[in-house]
C-alpha positions in Angstrom: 20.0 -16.1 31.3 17.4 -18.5 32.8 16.3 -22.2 30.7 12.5 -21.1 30.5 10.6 -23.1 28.2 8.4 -26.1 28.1 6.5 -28.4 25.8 2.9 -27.6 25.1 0.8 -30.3 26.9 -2.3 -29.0 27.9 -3.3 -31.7 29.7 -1.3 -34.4 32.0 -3.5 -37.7 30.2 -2.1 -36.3 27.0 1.9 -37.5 27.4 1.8 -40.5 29.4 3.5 -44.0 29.9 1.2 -45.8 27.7 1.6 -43.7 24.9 4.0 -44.7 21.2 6.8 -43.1 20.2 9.6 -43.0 17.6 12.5 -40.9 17.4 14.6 -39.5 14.2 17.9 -38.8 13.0 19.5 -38.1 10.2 22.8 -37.9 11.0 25.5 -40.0 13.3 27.9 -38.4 16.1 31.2 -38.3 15.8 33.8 -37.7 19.0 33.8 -34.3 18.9 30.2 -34.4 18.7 30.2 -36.4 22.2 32.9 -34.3 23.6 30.7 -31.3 22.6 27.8 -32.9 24.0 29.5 -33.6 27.4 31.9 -30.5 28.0 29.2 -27.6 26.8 26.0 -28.9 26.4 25.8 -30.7 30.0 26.2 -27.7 32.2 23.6 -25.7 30.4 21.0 -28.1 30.1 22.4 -31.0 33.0 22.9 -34.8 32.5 19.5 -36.1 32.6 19.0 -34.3 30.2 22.1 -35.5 28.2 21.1 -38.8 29.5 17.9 -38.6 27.3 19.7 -37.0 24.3 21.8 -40.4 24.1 18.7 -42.8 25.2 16.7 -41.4 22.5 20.0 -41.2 19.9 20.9 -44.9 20.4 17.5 -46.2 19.9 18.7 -46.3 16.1 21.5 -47.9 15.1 25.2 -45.9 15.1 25.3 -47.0 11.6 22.2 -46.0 10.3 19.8 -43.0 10.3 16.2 -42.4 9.9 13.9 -43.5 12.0 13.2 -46.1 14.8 10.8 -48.6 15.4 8.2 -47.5 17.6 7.7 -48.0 21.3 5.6 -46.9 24.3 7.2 -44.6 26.8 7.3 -46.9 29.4 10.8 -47.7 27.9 11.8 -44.1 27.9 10.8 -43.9 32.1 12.9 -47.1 32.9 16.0 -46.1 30.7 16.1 -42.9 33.3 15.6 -44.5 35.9 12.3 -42.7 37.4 8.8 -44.2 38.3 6.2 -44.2 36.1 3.8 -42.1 37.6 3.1 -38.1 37.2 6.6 -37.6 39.1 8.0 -39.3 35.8 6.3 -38.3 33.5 6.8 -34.6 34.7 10.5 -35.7 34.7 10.4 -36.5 31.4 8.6 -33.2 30.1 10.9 -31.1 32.3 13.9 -33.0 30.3 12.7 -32.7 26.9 12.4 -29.0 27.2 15.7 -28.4 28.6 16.9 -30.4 25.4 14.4 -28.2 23.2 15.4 -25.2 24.7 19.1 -25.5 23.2 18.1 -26.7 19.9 18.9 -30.6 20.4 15.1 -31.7 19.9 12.5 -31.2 18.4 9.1 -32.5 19.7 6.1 -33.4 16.9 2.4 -35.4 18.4 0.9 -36.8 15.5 -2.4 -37.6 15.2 -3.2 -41.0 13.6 -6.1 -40.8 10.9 -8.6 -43.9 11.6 -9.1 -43.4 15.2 -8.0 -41.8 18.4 -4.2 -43.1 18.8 -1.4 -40.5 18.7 2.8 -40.8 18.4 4.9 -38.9 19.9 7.9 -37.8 17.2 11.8 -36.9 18.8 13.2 -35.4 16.4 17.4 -35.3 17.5 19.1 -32.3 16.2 22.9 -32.8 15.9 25.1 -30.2 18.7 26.4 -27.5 16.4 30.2 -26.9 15.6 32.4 -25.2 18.3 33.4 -22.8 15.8 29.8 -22.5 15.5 28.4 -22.7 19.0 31.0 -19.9 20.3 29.8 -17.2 17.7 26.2 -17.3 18.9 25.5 -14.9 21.4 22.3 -16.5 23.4 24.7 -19.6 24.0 27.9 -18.0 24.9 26.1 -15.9 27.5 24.6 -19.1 28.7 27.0 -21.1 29.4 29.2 -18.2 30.9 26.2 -18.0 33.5 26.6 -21.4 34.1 31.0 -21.9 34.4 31.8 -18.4 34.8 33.9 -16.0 32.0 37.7 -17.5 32.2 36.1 -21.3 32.4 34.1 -20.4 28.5 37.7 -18.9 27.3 39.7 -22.5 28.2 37.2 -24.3 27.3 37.3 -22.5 23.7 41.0 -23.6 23.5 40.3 -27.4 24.4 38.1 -27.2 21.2 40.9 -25.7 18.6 44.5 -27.1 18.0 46.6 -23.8 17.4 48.4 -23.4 13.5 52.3 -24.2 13.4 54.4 -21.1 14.3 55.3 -21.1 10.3 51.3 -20.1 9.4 51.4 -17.4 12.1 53.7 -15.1 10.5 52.4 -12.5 7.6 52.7 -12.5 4.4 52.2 -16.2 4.2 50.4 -16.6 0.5 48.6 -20.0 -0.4 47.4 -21.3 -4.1 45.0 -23.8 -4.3 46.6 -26.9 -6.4 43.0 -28.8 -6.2 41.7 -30.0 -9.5 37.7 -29.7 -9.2 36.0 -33.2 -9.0 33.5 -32.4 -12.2 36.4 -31.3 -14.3 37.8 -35.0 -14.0 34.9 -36.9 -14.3 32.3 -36.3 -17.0 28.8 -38.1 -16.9 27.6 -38.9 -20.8 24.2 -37.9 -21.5 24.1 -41.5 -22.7 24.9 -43.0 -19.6 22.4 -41.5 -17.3 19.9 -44.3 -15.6 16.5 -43.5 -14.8 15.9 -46.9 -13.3 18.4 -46.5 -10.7 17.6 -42.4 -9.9 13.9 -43.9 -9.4 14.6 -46.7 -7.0 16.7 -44.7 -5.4 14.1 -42.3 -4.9 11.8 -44.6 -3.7 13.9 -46.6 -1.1 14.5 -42.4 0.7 13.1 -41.7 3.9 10.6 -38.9 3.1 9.2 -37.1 5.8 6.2 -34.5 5.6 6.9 -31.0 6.6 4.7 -29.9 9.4 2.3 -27.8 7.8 3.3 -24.0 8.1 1.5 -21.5 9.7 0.1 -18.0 8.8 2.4 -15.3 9.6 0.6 -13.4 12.6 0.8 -9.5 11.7 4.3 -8.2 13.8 6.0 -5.0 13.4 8.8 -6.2 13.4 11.0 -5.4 16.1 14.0 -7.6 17.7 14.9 -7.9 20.9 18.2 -6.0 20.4 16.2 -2.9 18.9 14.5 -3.1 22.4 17.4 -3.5 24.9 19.8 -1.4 23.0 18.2 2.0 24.2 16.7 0.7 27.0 18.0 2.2 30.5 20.1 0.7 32.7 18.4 2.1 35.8 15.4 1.2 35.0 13.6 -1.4 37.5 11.9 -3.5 34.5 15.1 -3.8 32.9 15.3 -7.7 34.1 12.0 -7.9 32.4 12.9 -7.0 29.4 16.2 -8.9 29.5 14.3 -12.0 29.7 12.1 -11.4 26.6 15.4 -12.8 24.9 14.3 -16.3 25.2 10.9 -15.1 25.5 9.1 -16.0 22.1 5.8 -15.6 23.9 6.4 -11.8 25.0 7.9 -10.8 22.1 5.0 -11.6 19.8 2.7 -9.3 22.1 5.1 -6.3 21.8 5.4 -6.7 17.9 1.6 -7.2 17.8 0.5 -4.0 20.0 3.6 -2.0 18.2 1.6 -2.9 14.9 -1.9 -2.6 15.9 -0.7 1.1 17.7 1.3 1.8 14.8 4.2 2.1 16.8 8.4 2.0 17.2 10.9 0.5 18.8 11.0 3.6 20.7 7.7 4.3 21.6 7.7 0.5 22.9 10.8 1.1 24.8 9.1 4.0 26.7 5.6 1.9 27.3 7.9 -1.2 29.0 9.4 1.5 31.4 6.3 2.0 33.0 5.5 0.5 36.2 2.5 -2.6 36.0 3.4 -3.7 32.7 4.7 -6.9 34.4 3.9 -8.8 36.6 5.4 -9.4 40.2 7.2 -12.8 38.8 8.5 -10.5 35.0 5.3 -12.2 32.9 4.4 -9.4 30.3 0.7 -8.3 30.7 -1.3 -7.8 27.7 -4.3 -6.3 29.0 -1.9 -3.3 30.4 0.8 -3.1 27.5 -2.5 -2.5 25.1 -4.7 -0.2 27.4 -0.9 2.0 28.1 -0.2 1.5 24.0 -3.9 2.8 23.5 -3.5 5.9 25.6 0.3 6.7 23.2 -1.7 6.1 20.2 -4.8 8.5 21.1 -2.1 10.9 22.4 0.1 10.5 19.1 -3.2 10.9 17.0 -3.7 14.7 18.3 0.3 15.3 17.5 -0.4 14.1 14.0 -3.5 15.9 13.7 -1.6 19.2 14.8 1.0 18.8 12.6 -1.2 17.4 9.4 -2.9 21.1 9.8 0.8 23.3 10.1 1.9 20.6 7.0 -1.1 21.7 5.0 -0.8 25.5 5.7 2.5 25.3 4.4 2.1 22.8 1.9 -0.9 25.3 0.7 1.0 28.3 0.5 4.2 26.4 -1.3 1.7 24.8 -3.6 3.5 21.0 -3.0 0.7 18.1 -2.3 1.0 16.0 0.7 2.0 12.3 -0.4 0.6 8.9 1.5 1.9 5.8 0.7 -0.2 2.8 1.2 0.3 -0.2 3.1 -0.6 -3.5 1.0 -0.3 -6.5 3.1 0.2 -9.9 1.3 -2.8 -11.6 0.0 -4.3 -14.3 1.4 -7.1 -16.3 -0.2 -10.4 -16.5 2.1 -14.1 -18.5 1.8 -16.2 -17.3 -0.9 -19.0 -18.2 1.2 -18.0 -15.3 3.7 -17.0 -12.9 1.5 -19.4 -9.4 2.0 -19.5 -7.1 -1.2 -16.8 -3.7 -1.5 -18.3 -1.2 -0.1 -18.7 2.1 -2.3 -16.1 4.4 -0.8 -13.2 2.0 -1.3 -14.6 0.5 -5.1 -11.3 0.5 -7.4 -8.9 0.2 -4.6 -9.2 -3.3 -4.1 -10.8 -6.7 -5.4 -13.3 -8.4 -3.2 -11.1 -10.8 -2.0 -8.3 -8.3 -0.9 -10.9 -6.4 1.1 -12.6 -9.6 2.7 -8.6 -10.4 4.1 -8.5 -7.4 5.5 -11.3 -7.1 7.2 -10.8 -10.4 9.0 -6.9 -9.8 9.6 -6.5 -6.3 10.2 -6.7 -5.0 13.3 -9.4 -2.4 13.6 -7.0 0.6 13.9 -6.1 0.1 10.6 -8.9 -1.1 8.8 -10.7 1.8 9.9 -8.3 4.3 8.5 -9.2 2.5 5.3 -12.7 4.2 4.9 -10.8 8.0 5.9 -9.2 9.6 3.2 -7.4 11.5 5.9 -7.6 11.0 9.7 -10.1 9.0 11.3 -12.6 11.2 13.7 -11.8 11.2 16.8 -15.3 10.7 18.7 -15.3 7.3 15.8 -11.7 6.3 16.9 -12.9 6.6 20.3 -16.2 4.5 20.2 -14.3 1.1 18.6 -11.7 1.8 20.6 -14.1 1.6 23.7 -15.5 -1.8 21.9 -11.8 -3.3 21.7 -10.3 -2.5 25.1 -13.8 -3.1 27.3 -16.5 -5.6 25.5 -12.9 -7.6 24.5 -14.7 -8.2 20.9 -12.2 -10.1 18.3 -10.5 -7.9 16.0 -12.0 -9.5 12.9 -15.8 -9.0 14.7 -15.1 -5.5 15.4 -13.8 -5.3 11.1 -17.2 -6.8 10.5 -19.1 -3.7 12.9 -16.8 -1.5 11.0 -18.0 -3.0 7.3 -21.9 -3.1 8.4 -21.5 0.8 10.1 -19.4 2.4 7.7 -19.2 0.2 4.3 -23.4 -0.1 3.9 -25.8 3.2 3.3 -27.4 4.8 5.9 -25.7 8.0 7.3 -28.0 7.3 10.2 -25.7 4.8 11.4 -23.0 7.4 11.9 -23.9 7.9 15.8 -21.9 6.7 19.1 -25.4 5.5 20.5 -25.9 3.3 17.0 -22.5 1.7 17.3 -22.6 0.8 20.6 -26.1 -0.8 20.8 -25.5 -2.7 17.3 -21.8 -3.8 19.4 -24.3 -4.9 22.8 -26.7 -6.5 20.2 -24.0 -8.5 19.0 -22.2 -9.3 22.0 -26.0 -10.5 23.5 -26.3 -12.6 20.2 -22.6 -14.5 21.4 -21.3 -13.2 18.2 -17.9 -14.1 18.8 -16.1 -15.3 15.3 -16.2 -13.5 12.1 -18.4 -16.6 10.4 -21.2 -15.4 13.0 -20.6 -11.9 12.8 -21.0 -12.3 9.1 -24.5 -14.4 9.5 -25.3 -11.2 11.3 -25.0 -9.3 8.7 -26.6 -10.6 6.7 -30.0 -11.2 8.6 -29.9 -7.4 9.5 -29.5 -6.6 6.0 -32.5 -9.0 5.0 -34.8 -7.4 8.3 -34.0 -3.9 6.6 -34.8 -5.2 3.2 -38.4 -6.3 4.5 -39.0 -3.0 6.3 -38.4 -1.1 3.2 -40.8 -2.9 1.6 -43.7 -2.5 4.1 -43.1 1.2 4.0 -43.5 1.3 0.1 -46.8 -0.7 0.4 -50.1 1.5 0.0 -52.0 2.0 3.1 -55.6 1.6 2.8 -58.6 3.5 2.9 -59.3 3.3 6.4 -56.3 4.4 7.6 -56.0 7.3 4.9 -58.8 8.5 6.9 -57.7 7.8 10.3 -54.6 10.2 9.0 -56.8 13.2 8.0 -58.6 12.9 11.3 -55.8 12.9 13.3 -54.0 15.7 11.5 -57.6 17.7 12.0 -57.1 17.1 15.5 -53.6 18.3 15.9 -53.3 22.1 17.6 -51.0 23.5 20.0 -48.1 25.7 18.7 -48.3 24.8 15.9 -51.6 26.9 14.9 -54.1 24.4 14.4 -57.6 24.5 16.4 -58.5 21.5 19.0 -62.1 21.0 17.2 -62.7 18.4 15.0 -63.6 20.0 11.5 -67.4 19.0 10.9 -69.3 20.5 8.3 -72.2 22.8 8.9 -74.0 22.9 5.7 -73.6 20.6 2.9 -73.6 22.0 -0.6 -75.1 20.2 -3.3 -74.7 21.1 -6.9 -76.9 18.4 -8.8 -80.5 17.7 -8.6 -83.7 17.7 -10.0 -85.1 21.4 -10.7 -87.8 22.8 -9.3 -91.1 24.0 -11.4 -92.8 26.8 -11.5 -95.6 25.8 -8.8 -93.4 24.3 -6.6 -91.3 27.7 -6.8 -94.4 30.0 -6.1 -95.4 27.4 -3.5 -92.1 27.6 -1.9 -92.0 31.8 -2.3 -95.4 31.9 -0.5 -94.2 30.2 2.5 -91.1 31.9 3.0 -93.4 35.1 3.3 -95.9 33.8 5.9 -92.8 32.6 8.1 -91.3 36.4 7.7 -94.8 37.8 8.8 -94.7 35.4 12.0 
């Protein structure tokens, strides 16, 4: 096992000399605490780092706990001994995260409200038990890289007196003589004092809880599920050793395992496979999801295969095919972003159930969502496409989803729609779900105005223009390429003629015919 952790400073002016500091504890050690600290602590984590355990521990008093007064780092520098320059403050880093890494501190910056001042919070965690430290696994093994098998078996014995000969033998029974406390002493009801329970209350060191953070979507797998079927042979299997102490990898193979819809198995087979790490063991995201991409496409046509033999023999043996959904926990979101339920998923859930999802889900899964069954596969393919190469967030690509699939329009159901509304977006620098949601909504507006200009009435003039053009059409379809102009113009009113004018008009007619 390999000490591979570090404190999350992204910059080097943000942990330095000049900044405070106060440390806490809430409990005192006791010898076996320092004998714990020096004999198996120390040669995991090394004395400068124990030195800085007991710097930081004796800045309050052995007497007391809570918290100290506070102090600029400067002090922390010159009480190891180094300068108090980068090299130093590196030092110091490189110490507290040894000291993290086993669970002896914990690290906190706080940020002062009224201005741009920030403390540094050491938090001492007291060294666990022997009884306790031997029984965890990641520790054991630790140390046993450190001082070797037969030095971690003596060194459990220097921690234990053994039981008198007399215990050792069977069939030794005890009985427990102890009276309990509360059955000797009785508080009255009378007797109780508020006063004192108050000030008592008051004079507490109360500390506020770092505020917890949302549970990112994981399928759940542990490390052991990983390396218990994993092969020996195999050349990544270092790799995947190290994602023991690896928090960092281990979120990205829960998180593709859950977007992919995968198992511990299926996982197991995709960390086999040659360039998912890196040269140095680093687990590559990128890869892991475009290899966990191709399992999932490939495990979509299995599914699909056996979906059709399951409902051939689920039709002939008259038994329905069951689906149980997947409800994920709700989580209250903006009512200023929310975007209305979209027809085909109306009494399956509230507005503000569908509005988590969409921003939480990853696309796989919110797009099975508006599928009764499976999801097409050309439709599967296309947001796939978007994910893997335009590298859209998963909550912009839910929002695509909604505005393709959750508004009317069947015109909209088209690879060559999708991906220019996706290259629109991506031009626009729609890159959150707050944008991709203003997005929306001026589409849906520029549609709205469109509408309405196609329901205005055109005028005369152009009514015109239309029956001219239509006259002028021809070609296949059976039209002729002359304009239609009448010949002779038939009138039906008018003023009648009288009998001269009749005679006058049949005379004439006769002298033209004899011409």
């Amino acid at each position: 096992m390999e000490l591979d952790d570090s404190m999350r400073i992204e910059h080097g002016h943000q942990f330095t000399e000049h900044h405070r500091y106060i440390v806490y504890r809430d409990f005192s050690m006791s010898p076996l605490d320092m004998k714990t600290l020096s004999l198996i602590y120390q040669p995991m984590i090394g004395a400068p780092a124990v030195s800085l355990y007991l710097l930081l521990y004796h800045q309050i008093d052995e007497t007391r706990t809570g918290y100290s007064r506070p102090d600029v780092q400067r002090r922390l520098l010159l009480g190891l001994g180094v300068g108090l320059g980068e090299t130093g403050r590196r030092h110091l880093v490189d110490q507290t995260s040894r000291l993290e890494s086993v669970g002896l501190l914990q690290t906190h910056r706080i940020a002062l409200p009224g201005g741009d001042d920030i403390l540094y919070e050491y938090t001492l965690v007291r060294p666990l038990e022997p009884a306790e430290f031997f029984t965890n696994p990641h520790f054991t093994l630790l140390l046993r890289d450190k001082i070797g098998k037969y030095a971690v078996i003596a060194l459990r014995e220097q921690f234990e007196s053994p039981a008198p000969e007399e215990l050792d033998r069977a069939g030794v029974a005890r009985e427990d003589l102890s009276v309990p406390f509360f059955d000797i002493f009785r508080v009255q009801p009378h007797s109780a004092d508020a006063e004192l329970e108050q000030a008592l209350a008051e004079l507490a060191t109360t500390r506020e809880p770092a505020p917890a953070l949302p549970p990112e979507p994981s399928a759940g797998i542990a490390y052991a599920e990983l390396i218990l079927g994993f092969p020996r042979s195999s050349a990544n299997r270092p790799f995947v050793e190290r994602l023991r102490t690896d928090k960092e990898g281990m979120a990205i193979v829960n998180y593709v395992a859950y977007k992919y819809d995968l198992d511990a198995v299926d996982m197991r087979r995709l960390l086999d496979e040659p360039g998912v790490f890196s040269p140095d063991g680093a687990l590559l995201f990128d890869e892991l999801q475009q290899r966990a991409s191709q399992f999932y496409r490939q495990n979509r046509k299995l599914e699909e295969e056996r979906n059709r033999i399951a409902a051939r023999s689920a039709l002939s043996s008259g038994v329905p095919e069951e689906a149980a959904p997947d409800d994920p926990p709700e989580v209250p979101v903006s009512e200023d972003d929310y975007l209305p339920v979209p027809e085909s998923m109306a009494g399956r859930c509230d507005i503000a159930q569908y509005n988590f999802l969409m921003r939480n889900e990853p696309h796989t899964r919110f797009l099975k969502r508006f599928f009764p069954g499976a999801v097409p596969a050309w439709l599967d393919r296309a947001f796939e496409r978007i994910d893997l190469h335009y590298k859209m967030p998963r909550e912009v690509i839910n929002v695509l989803i909604h505005y393709i699939l959750g508004m009317s329009g069947t015109q909209r159901l088209s690879g060559d729609f999708i991906d220019k509304v996706a290259s629109n977006m991506l031009a626009r620098g729609v890159d959150t779900y707050e944008k991709a949601i203003r997005y929306v909504r001026e589409q849906e507006k520029l549609e709205q105005r469109m509408k309405e200009a196609e329901r205005r009435p055109q005028g005369a003039q152009g009514t015109q223009g239309g029956a001219q053009g239509r006259a002028w059409r021809g070609g296949r379809s059976g039209g002729t390429r002359k304009p239609a102009i009448p010949i002779v113009e038939q009138r039906t009113g008018g003023r009648q003629l009288t009998p001269e004018e009749l005679a006058e008009a049949l005379r004439l007619a006769s002298e033209l015919e004899r011409e």
